[in-house]
Structures are given as C-alpha cells and as structure tokens.
C-alpha positions in Angstrom: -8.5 -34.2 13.6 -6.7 -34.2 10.4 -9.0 -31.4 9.4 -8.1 -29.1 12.6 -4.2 -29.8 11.9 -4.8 -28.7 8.2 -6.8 -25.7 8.9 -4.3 -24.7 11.4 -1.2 -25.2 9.2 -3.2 -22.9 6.8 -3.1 -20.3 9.1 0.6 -20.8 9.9 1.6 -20.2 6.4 -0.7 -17.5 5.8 0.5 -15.6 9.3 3.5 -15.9 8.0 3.3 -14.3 5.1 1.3 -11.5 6.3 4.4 -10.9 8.5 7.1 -11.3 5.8 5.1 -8.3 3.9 4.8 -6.0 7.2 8.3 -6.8 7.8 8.7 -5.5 4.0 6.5 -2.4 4.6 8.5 -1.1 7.9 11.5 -1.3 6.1 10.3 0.4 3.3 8.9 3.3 5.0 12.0 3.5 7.4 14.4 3.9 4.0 11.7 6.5 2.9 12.0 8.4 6.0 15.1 9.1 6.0 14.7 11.0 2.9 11.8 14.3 2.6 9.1 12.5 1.3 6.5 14.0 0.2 3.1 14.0 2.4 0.5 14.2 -0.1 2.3 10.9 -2.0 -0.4 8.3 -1.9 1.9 5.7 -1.1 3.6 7.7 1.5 0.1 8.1 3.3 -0.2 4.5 2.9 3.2 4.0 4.8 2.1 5.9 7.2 -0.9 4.5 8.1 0.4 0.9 8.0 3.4 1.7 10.6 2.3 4.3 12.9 -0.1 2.8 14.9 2.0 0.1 15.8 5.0 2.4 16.4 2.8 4.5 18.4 1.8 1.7 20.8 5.6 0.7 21.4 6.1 4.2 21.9 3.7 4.8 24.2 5.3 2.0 26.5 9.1 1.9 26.2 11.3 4.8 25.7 12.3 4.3 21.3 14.2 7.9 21.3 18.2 7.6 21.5 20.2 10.5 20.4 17.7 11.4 17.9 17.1 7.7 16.6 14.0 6.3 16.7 14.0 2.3 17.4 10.3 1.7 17.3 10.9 0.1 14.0 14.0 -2.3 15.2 11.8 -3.3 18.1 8.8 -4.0 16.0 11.1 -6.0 13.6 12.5 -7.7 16.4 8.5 -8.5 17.8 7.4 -10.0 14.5 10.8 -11.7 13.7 10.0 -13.6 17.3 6.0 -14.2 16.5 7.5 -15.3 13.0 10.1 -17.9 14.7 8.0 -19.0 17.9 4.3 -18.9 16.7 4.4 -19.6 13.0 6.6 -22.3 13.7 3.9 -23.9 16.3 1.0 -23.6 14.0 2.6 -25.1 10.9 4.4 -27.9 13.0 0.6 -28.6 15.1 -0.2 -32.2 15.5 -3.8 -32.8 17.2 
C-alpha cells in the first residue's frame, strides 16, 4: 500500500500547486481589471479565459454583484483557499 499512499501524496502536492498558481492568476487579472486593459493583449485574453468560466459558474448561482463590486473572485479565492486547507491536506497526510 506504500505505493497508493505515495501516488496519492504526489497528487496532494501537485493539487496544491496547481491551486497556489490559480490563486496567483485571479489575483492578477482582478489588479488588471481594475485598470483599462487592453483586449487584444495576449495575456489579457489569457486572463480571461483562465477566470471567467469559473466566475461565470459562481455567478450563475449566488448573487456576486454589491454596489457595483463584483465578489466572484473573493468567493472563488475563498473555494480554493478551503479545497487548499481541507483536501490537500487529506491527500498529502493519506495513510492506507
């Protein structure tokens, strides 16, 4: 089973940093938004289509528009801070 508890701990770390770089990427486009970026910059595209979807799915289910601010991003940060804490946590800490 030592092979199952290694293969899983591999996943735990690399989870996590696939989450510490998303985390990275919605806060970078969030500080780019609040500027006028330009929408035929490459890496503004790129922004875009890492973060929409996902804000577009929270959106779609819970009201994210107070008073003009949009907290689609808090509450996805807030989502993958928890799946960061809770599930990361359980797959590098698996014992079979």
């Amino acid at each position: 089973m030592k092979v199952l508890e290694t293969f899983i701990n591999a996943a735990g770390v690399v989870l996590d940093h696939v989450i510490f770089i998303y985390v990275w990427v919605i806060i970078i486009a969030a500080i780019i938004s609040w500027t006028r970026p330009n929408p035929y910059n490459p890496i503004v595209q790129s922004l875009y289509r890492l973060t929409e979807p996902v804000y577009d799915f929270i959106r779609r289910r819970v009201r994210t528009d107070f008073g003009g601010l949009d907290i689609a991003p808090i509450i996805v940060l807030l989502g993958l801070q928890f799946t960061r804490h809770f599930l990361v946590n359980l797959m590098v800490n698996f014992q079979a």
